[in-house]
N, C-alpha and C positions, 0 to 999 in steps of 0.2 A: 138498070145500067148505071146510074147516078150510085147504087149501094155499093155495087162492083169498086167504083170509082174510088170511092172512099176508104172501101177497104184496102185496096191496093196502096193508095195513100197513105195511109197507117201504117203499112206493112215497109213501106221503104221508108219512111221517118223512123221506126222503131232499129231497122239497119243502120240507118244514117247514125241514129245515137249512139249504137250500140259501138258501130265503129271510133263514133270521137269520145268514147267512156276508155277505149282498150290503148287506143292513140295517147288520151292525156294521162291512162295509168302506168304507162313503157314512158312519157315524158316525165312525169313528176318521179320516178323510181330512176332516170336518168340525172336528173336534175337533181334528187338529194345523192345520189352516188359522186356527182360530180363536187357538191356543196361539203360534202362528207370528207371527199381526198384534200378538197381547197383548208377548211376548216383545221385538218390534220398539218399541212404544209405551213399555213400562212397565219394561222389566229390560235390555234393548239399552243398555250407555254411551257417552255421545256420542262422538265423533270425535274425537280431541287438537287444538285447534289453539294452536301452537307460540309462546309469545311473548316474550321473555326482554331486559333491561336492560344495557348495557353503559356502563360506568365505567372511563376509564383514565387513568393519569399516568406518561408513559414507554413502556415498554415491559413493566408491570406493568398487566393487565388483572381487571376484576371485571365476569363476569354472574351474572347476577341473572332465575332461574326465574320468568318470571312467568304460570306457565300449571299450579298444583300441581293432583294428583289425577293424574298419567297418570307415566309411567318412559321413559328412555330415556337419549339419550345426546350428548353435547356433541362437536362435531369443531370443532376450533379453527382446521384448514386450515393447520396449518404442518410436517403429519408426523407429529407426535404422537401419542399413544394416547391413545382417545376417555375421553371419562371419564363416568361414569352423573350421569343429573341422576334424582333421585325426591327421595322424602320427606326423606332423610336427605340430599341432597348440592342443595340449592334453590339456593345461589349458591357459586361456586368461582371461585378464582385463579388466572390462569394466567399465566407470565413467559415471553414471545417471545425468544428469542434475539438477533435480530435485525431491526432497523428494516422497514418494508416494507408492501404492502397482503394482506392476508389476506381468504378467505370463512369466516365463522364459522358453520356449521347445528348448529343443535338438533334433533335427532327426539325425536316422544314415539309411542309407542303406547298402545292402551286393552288391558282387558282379552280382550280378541276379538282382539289381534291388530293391530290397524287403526292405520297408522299414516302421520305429517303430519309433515313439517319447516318450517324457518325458516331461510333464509340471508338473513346479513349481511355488507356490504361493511364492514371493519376496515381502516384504516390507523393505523399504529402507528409513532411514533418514537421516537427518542431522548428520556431527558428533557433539559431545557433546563440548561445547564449553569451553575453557580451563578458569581451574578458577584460580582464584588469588593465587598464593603461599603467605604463610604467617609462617614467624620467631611466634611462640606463644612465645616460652621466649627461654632467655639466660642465665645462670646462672654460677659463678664460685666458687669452693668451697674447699680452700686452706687444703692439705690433710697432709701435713708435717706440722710437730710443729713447732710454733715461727712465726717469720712474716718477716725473712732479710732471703739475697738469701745463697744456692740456695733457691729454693721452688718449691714446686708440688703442683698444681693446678688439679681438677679433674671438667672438662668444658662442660656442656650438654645442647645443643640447642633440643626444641621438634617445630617439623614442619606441615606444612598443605597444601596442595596439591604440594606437590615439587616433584620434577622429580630428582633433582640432588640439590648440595649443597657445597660451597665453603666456603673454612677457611683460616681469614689469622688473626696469632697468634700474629700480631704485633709484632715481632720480624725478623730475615735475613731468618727464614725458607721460604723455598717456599711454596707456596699457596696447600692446598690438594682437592683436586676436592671428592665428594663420591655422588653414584649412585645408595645406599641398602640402607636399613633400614631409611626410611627417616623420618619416624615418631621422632623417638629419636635415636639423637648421643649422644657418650662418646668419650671425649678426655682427656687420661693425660697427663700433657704438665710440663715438670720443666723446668722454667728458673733461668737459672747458676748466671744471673749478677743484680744486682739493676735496679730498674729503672721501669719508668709505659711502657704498653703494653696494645694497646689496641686488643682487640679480636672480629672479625667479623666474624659473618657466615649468605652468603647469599643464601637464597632459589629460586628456581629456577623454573619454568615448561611453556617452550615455548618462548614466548619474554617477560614475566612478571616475575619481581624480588620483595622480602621483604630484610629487613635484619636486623640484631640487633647488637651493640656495647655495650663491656662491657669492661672496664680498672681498669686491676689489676696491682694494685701496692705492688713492691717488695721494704723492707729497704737494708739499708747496715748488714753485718754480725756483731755482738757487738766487741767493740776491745776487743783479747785477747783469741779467741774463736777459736776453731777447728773445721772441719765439720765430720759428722759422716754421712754416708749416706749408708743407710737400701733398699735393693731390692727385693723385694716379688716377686716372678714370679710363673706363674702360667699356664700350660699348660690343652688344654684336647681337644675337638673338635664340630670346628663351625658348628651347623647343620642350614641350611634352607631346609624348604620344600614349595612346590607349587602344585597349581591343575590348572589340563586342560581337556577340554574334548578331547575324543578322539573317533573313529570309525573306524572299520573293514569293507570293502566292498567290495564284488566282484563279480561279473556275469560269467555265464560259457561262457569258453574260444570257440572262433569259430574253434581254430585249435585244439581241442580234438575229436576224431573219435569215442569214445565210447561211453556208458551212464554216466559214471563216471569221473566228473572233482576236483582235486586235488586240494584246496584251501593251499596258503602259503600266507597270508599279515604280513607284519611287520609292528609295529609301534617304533618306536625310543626318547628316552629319551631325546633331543634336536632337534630344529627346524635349521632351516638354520637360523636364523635369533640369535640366540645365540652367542652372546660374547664369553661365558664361556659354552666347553662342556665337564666338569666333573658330570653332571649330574645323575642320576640313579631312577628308575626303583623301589618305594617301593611299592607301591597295583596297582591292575588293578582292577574296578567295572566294568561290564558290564550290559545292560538293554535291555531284549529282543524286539522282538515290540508286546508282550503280556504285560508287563511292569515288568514280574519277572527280578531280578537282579541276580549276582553272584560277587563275590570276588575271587579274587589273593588271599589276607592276605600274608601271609607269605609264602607260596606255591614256587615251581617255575613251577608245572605240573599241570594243572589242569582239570581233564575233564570237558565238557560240556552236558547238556542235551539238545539238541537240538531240540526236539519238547517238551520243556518246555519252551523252550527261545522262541517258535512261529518259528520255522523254521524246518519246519515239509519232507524237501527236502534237509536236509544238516544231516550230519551222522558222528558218528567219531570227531566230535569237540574237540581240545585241545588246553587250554593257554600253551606256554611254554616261559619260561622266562631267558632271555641268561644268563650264567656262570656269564659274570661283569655285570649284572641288566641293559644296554643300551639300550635292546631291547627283545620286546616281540613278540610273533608270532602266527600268528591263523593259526592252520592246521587239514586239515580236508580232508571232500568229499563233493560235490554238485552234485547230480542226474542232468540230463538234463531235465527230467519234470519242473525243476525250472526254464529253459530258455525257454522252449515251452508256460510257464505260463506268461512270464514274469516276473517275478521275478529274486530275486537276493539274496543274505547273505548278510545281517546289521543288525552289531551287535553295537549299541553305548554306551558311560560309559565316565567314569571320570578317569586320568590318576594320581595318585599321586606320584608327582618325589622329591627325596633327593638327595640336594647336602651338603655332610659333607669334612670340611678344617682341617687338624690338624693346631690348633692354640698356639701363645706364646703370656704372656701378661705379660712385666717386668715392674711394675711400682716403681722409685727410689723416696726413701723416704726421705730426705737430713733433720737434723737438726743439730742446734751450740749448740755446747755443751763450757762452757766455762773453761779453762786451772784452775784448782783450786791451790790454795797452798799448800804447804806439807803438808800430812797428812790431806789432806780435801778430798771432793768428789765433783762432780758435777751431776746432776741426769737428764735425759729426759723421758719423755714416748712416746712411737712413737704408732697412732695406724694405724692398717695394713688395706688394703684397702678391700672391703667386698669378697667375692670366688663368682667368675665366675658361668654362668647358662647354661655353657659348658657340651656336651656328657663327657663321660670319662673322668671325671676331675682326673687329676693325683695330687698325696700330692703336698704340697706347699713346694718351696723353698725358703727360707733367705738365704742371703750374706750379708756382710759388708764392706766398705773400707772408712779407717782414713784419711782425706784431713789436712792438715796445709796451709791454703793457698792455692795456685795453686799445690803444692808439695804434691803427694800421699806418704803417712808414709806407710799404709796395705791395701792390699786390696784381696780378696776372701777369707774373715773371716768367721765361720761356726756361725751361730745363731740356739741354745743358745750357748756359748762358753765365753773364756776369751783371752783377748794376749796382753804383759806387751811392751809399747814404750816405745819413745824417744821423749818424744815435747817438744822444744826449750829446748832443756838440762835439761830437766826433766824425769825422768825416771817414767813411770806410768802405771795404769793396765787397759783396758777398759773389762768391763763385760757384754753382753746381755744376757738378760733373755727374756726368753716369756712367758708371761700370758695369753692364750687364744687368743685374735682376739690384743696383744699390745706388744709389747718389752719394758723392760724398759731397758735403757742404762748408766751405773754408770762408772763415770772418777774418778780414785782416781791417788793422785800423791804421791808419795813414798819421 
């Protein structure tokens, strides 16, 4: 009875297991199906996709990672050994040998393994070979009346492939180096004392120079004669502008969990490579890759249409344009359908940047007027130099001040006005008047 017992016994623990063997095989095959879809949704990294920036001059090339988060590696297509693109190597240089069309691929992989390229068509040449700078002319063109010193000279070299440009006034000034506007300078230069001076300006671009000489000659002042010397100034503001293209680009980020990735790229009014960064920010054009365009103008918000621009996965598009004009920003959303596509947002355009100087320009206008006899006069006409092609040009200012010599008699006299001296023990009146674009200046002595 007791054996009965036992066997029965056996017989339903051997059930019992069998049952929790088949139970925890449907749980753990539950349990990794669920772990399996979790893993895919929530801990799986996306796919790399590939998108990288090319800049070049010559046969000196710079890409530019534009896909961070994933590793991998740069084939430049000319033989070379590939070189790793990750965290530490985001943008690299690389120098061709020689001129020609290349295919450039970037591979990345994710952490899994999984991996996406990018080929680009590259042609690459020579750089352009530096051509000859050349002085076209020099000219000087005496701007104060009379021909003895002082005298203002008004001095304009026009130039041709120049990079920069040097002046030396033939006088104790130091040499002025200029690096703008190289096509046509203006210089006006008054020298105080007699004598020739010869005036050089050499053009420059690379290790090739031109240059031109031109000697202006100043007399002595006539015996008897006083100076009067007229200062026009003229204030308002330097504008230059320039154009650059520019590009927005960005791929969904691998560490976003959602469907929805947040687009912010900036682009900035200055490069690193800028001397001078008062630059700013006047239009933004952009150009879809359907080929429609859009404009900033004057704007500082702009929305975008986004499947008008050809970017039928990107939503919410706006230009905004910072407070001081330095920088603009693209902000939006990108769907993850655009990284499962491969794809990515690029938006490219032309960048137009102003830089405005408040500027001053006093050019002194020195003529001899000669000491008359009692009850005589002496007469000049002085004419004034042409107004500025300056923003905000502000009214023009006159001054005057009476020299004898090395001896100032007056000086911060208002034009038009009067005010009665003393030269050389003579009591006398000077009068300016202006006529339109001339003063004329009358010495009478009492």
């Amino acid at each position: 009875m007791a054996a009965k017992e036992d066997e029965g016994g056996k017989k339903a623990g051997g059930w019992f297991k069998a049952i929790l063997g088949t139970l925890g095989g449907l749980m753990s095959g539950a349990v990794v199906m669920y772990l399996s879809a979790f893993v895919d949704r929530a801990v799986k990294p996306a796919k790399p996709v590939p998108n990288f920036r090319v800049e070049h001059e010559g046969r000196t090339v710079h890409f530019e990672n534009l896909s961070p988060g994933f590793s991998g590696w740069w084939d430049f297509g000319d033989g070379t050994e590939l070189v790793p693109a990750d965290g530490a190597h985001q943008s690299v240089l690389h120098q061709y040998e020689r001129p020609g069309d290349y295919s450039v691929k970037l591979s990345l992989s994710n952490l899994l393994g999984e991996e996406n390229d990018r080929t680009v068509a590259l042609h690459v040449e020579d750089p352009p070979e530096v051509k000859q700078p050349k002085v076209v002319s020099l000219t000087t063109e005496r701007v104060s009346p009379g021909t003895s010193a002082p005298a203002t000279y008004k001095i304009t070299a026009k130039t041709e492939n120049a990079t920069a440009c040097v002046w030396d006034l033939g006088d104790d000034r130091p040499l002025q180096a200029v690096s703008e506007n190289m096509a046509v300078q203006e210089h006006w230069v008054t020298f105080d004392k007699p004598g020739d001076y010869a005036v050089e300006v050499v053009a420059i671009n690379d290790a090739q120079v031109d240059y031109k000489t031109q000697v202006v000659s100043v007399k002595d002042a006539p015996a008897g004669s006083v100076s009067v010397v007229l200062t026009a100034t003229d204030a308002g503001t330097w504008v230059k502008t320039r154009k650059q293209s520019c590009m927005f680009s960005d791929t969904f980020r691998p560490d976003v969990k959602g469907d929805v990735c947040p687009l912010n790229r900036q682009l900035s009014a200055v490069s690193a490579g800028d001397k001078v960064r008062d630059w700013i920010i006047r239009d933004v054009q952009l150009t879809g890759i359907n080929g429609k365009t859009v404009s900033l103008g004057d704007k500082t918000d702009l929305p975008l249409d986004a499947a008008a621009l050809g970017l039928p996965n990107a939503r919410n598009l706006r230009l905004q344009l910072a407070d001081d004009r330095t920088s603009v920003r693209l902000v939006g959303d990108m769907t993850r359908d655009a990284a499962k596509a491969g794809a990515s947002v690029v938006l490219q355009g032309e960048m137009t940047e102003e830089q405005r100087k408040p500027t001053v320009r006093a050019v002194p206008l020195p003529c001899a007027l000669v000491l008359p006899a009692p009850g005589k006069s002496s007469t000049e006409v002085v004419s004034l130099p042409p107004p500025t092609d300056w923003a905000d040009p502000q009214p023009r200012k006159l001054s005057m001040e009476v020299r004898d010599g090395s001896a100032v008699v007056a000086k911060d006299l208002s034009v038009p006005g009067s005010v009665d001296l003393v030269l050389r023990q003579r009591r006398c009146t000077l009068v300016a008047t202006r006529v339109k674009d001339q003063v004329r200046l009358d010495l009478t002595a009492k």
